[in-house]
Each structure stands twice: as C-alpha cells, then as structure tokens.
C-alpha positions as CSV (number, residue, x, y, z in Angstrom):
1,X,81.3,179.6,56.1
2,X,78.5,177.6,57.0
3,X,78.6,173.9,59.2
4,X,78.8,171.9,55.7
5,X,81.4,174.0,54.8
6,X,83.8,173.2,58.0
7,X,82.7,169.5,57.5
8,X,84.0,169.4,54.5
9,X,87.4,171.2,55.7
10,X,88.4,168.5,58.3
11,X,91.7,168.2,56.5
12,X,92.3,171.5,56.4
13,X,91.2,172.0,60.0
14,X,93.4,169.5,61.2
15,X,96.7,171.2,59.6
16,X,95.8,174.0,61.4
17,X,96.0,172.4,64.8
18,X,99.1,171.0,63.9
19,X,100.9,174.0,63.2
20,X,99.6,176.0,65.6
21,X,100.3,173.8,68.6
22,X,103.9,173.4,66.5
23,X,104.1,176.3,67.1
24,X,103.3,176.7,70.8
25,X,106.2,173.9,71.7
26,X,108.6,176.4,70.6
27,X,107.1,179.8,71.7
28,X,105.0,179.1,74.7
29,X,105.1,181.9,77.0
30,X,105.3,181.4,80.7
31,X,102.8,183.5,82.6
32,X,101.3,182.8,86.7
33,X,97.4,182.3,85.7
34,X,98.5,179.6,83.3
35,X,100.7,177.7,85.8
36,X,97.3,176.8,88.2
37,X,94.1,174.9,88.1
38,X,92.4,176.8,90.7
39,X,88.9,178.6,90.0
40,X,89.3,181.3,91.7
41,X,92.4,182.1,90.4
42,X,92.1,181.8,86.9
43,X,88.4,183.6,87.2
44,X,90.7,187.0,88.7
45,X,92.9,186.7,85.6
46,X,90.0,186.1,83.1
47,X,88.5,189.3,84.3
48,X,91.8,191.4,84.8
49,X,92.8,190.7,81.3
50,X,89.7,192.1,79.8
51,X,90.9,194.9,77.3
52,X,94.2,195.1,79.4
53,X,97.7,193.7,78.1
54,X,99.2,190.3,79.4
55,X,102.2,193.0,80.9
56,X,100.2,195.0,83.0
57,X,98.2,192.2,84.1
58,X,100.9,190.0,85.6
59,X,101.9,192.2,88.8
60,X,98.8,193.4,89.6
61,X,97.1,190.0,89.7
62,X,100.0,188.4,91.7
63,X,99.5,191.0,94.0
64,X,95.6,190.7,94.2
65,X,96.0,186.6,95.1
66,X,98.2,188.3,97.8
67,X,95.6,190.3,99.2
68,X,92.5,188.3,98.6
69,X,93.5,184.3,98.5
70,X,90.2,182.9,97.8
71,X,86.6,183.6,97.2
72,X,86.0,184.4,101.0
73,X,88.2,186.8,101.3
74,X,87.4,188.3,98.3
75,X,83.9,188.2,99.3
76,X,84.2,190.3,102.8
77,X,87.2,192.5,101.4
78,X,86.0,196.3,101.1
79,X,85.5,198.2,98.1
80,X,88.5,200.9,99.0
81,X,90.9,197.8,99.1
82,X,89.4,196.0,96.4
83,X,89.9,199.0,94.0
84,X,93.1,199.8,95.2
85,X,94.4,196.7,94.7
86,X,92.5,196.9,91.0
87,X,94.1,200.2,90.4
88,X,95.8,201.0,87.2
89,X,93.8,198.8,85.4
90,X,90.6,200.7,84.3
91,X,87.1,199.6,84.2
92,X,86.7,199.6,88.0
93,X,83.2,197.8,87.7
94,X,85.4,194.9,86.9
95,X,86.8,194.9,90.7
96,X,83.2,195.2,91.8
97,X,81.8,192.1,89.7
98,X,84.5,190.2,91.3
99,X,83.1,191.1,94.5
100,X,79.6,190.4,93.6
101,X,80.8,187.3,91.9
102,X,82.6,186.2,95.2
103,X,79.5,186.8,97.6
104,X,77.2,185.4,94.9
105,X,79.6,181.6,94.7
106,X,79.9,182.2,98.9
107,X,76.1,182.7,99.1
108,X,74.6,180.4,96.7
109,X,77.4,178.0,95.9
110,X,78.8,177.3,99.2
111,X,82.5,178.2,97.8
112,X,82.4,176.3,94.5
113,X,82.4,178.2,91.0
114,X,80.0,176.3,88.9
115,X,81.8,174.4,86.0
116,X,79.4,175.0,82.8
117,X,79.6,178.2,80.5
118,X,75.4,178.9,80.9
119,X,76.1,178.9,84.7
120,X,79.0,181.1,84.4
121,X,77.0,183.6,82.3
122,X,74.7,184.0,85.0
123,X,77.7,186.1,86.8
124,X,77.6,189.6,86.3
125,X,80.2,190.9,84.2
126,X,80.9,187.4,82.5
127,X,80.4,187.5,79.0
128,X,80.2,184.6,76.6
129,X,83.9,184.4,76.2
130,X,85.0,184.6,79.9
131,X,82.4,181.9,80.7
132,X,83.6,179.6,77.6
133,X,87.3,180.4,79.1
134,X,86.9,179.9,82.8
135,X,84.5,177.0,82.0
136,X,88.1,175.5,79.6
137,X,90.5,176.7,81.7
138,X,88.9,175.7,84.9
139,X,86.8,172.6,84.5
140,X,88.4,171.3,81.3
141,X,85.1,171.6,79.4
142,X,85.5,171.3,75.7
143,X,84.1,174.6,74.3
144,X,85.5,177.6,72.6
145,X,86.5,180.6,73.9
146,X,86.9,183.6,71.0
147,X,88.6,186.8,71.8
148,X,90.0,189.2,69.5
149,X,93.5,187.4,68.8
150,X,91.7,184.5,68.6
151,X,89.4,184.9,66.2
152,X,92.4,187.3,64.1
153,X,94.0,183.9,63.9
154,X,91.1,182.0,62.4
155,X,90.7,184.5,59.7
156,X,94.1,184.0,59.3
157,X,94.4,180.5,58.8
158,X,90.8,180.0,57.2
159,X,91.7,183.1,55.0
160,X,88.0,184.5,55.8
161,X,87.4,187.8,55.1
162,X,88.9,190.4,57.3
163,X,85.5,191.5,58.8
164,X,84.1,188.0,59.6
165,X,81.4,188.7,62.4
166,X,82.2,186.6,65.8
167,X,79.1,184.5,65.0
168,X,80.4,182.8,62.0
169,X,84.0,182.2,63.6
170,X,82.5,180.6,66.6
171,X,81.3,177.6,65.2
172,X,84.4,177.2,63.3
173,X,86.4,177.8,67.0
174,X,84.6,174.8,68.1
175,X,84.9,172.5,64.8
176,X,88.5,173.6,65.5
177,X,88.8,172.2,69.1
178,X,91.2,169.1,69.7
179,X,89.7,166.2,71.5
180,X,92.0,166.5,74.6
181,X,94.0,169.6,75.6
182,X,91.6,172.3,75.3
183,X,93.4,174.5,78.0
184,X,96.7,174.2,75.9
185,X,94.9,174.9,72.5
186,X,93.7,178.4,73.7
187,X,96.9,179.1,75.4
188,X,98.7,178.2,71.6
189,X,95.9,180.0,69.6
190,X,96.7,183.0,72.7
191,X,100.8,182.5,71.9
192,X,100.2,182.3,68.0
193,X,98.0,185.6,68.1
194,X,101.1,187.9,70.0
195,X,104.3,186.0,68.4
196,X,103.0,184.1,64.8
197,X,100.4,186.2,63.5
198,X,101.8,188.7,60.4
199,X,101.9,192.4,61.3
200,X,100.1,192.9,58.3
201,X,97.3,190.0,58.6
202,X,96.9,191.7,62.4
203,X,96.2,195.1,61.3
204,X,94.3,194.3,57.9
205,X,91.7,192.3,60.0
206,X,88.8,194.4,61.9
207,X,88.8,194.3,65.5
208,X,85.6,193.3,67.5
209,X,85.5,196.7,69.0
210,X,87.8,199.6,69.4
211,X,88.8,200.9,72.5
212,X,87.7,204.5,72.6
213,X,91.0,207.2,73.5
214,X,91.6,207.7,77.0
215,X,93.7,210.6,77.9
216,X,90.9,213.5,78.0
217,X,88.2,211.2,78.3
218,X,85.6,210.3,81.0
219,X,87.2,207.0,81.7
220,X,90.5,209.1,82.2
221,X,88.6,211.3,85.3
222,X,86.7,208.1,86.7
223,X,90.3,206.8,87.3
224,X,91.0,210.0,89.1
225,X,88.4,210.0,91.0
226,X,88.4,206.2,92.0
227,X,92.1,206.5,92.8
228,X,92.0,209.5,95.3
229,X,89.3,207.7,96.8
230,X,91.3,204.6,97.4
231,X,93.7,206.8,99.8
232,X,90.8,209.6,101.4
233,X,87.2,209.0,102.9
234,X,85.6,212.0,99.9
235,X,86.9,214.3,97.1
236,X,85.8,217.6,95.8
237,X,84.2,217.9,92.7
238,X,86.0,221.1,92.6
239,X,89.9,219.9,93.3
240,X,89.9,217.4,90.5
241,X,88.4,219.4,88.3
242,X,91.3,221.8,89.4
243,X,93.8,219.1,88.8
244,X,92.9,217.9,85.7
245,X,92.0,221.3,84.4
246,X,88.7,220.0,83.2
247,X,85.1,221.7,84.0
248,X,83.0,220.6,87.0
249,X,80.2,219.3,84.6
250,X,82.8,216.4,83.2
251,X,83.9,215.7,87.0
252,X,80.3,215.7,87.5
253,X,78.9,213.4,84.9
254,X,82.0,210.9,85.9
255,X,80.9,210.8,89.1
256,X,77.7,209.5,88.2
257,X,78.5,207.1,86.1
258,X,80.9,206.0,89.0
259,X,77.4,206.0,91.1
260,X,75.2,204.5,88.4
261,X,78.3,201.7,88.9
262,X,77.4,201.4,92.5
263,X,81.0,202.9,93.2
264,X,80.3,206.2,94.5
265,X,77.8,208.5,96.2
266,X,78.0,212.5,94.6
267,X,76.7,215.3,96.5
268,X,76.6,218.8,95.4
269,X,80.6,219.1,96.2
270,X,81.9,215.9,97.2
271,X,82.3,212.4,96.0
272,X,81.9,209.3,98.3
273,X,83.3,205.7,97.9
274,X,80.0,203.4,98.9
C-alpha cells in the first residue's frame, strides 16, 4: 500500500478508529504505567515490556519505582541491585541501558528526558518503537509507535497480507493517527491486539521476529549466572555448569557474552559482576 493508496482510504481509515476506540470504552484494561505522565516512569515500563508479557511486567516494575524513584537514583544505583531488581525478566542488558540511559539524561540533560523520537533514539537500547512510544506516551507527540500487536491489528483491519513488512505498515500507523489522543489510541490499538483480534487472524499473521526457545538455551544459563550473582560477590564456572548439568564450554561462552554486555568479568574459574 503506497501513500496514494491510504489517501485515497480516508473513509476507510476513519471507520477504523471508530471501532477500535469503540472498542477500548468497553475493554480498556487498567495497568500502573498507563495511569502516569511521568518520563521516567513510563521509559522503565517501555523498556521492561520489551518481549515480556503485560503479567509479568506489572510487579516487577511496581517494585523497580520502589527501589529507584527517579533518574538519579537510578543513575547511582549499583548493577547487583539494578539486576536484582530486573530479575526474572531476561535480557539483562536491558537493566544496564536503563542505567546508562539514567547517567546519560543526569549527565547531559540535567534530569529531563528529551521529548522528540530522533533524540530518544540516541539512547542505547531505544529502538525506533520505544522512542516513537515514550516520545507519545510521554510528551504527547503525534507519531506512531508499531509493535507486533500493533501492526497484527492493521493487517487486520487493512486486510494486508499476512507478511506485510513493518515499513509499509508504518506509514499507514501514522495516516492512521487521530488528531488528539494519541496516548489513548496506542493504548486501544494495545487493548484491541490482546482482547479483539481473532485467534485465527493472530496466528495467520507473521510475527516481526520469533523469540528463539529458552529452556536449554544460552539465554537460559546467562539468567543463572546473572541471578547467583545478584546474591554472591563470584560464581564458578564449574558449579553452574554442575547445576544445570550443562558443559563448562556453554557456561563459558555465557559468560562472555555476559562480559561482551559489560555485565561480568570471567576468569579461568570464576565469574564477576562489574
């Protein structure tokens, strides 16, 4: 579908929004990160709910305002309590770009996230969709944020085909935008994706990516690693290994991509939170 093409779809375009935020008046889910305004805030729950569900998300960010309130504190928290806090949710590097993100607004922003989606993306970590969100969810800017659901949705309602790349449903995302309300639309489009969208139209339509299997995997032994770590000054190569009845070489290479991460420091036995 090309620019002309949504032009000449306003009328359809427009249906769309009605029945979608139709929609949202009588299924809108209540969840904390969509009940504030603040930066900060909505910034930790952009990044925790990276390929993580809305369920697992909820207590551990609730808890995570608890321990770190604001970018300052975020910013001169340590890395054990920064990843314990983070634990159970996988991708540790996440934690850690929150931390660089925190010193990097406290450093070179004097405390104030900057508003516009090209800033944002300067942030490492932020992607094109987190920016577009925070920058909507945040600021109020009037741009479109496509995830997954989202863009399931579109295909949906535009009945595209069901492997439309991201970079022809992004233009339509914006053509699709409401003049006021832009917070709200996501949240609807969000609320549409879980509760509306057909089982069948959900599974027919091909994700961006697929999340690779994690029981057995590396990602399964980083987790290991990075939660002993959270509760002991070093690990042996050798216990987890034991523990997980895996070889030394995949506790090994786990490690180091832990270290690559900046996370950890690996010595011939032991591992090291930095």
């Amino acid at each position: 579908m090309n620019q002309q093409e949504i032009h000449v779809e306003t009328t359809t375009l427009a249906a769309i929004r009605r029945d979608i935020f139709a929609f949202y008046r009588r299924h809108k889910r209540s969840l904390p990160f969509r009940e504030t305004d603040d930066p900060y805030a909505i910034t930790v729950s952009e990044i925790m709910l990276q390929q993580t569900q809305v369920e697992r998300v909820v207590p551990k960010y609730l808890n995570w305002l608890r321990e770190f309130r604001d970018w300052p504190a975020l910013a001169h928290a340590s890395n054990r309590d920064i990843l314990a806090a983070w634990s159970g949710l996988g991708y540790n590097r996440r934690a850690m770009y929150l931390k660089a993100m925190a010193q990097d607004v406290c450093g070179r922003f004097g405390g104030w996230l900057p508003e516009e989606p090209d800033q944002l993306r300067e942030f490492p970590g932020i992607g094109p969709y987190a920016a577009n969100a925070i920058a909507a969810f945040a600021f109020g800017r009037r741009v479109a944020a496509v995830d997954t659901n989202i863009r399931k949705v579109i295909i949906h309602k535009l009945k595209l085909a069901p492997d439309t790349p991201l970079k022809e449903i992004q233009p339509i995302a914006t053509a699709l935008l409401p003049r006021t309300r832009v917070r709200q639309w996501h949240y609807a489009l969000m609320d549409y994706a879980r509760l509306g969208l057909p089982a069948e139209a959900s599974r027919r339509i091909a994700p961006l990516s697929r999340q690779s299997k994690f029981h057995g995997s590396q990602r399964q032994i980083r987790g290991e690693i990075i939660r002993r770590l959270t509760s002991a000054r070093q690990v042996a190569i050798a216990d987890i290994a034991d523990a997980m009845k895996r070889s030394h070489d995949d506790v090994r290479l786990a490690a180091e991509s832990l270290m690559r991460d900046g996370l950890v420091t690996v010595t011939a036995r032991l591992i090291k939170l930095v």
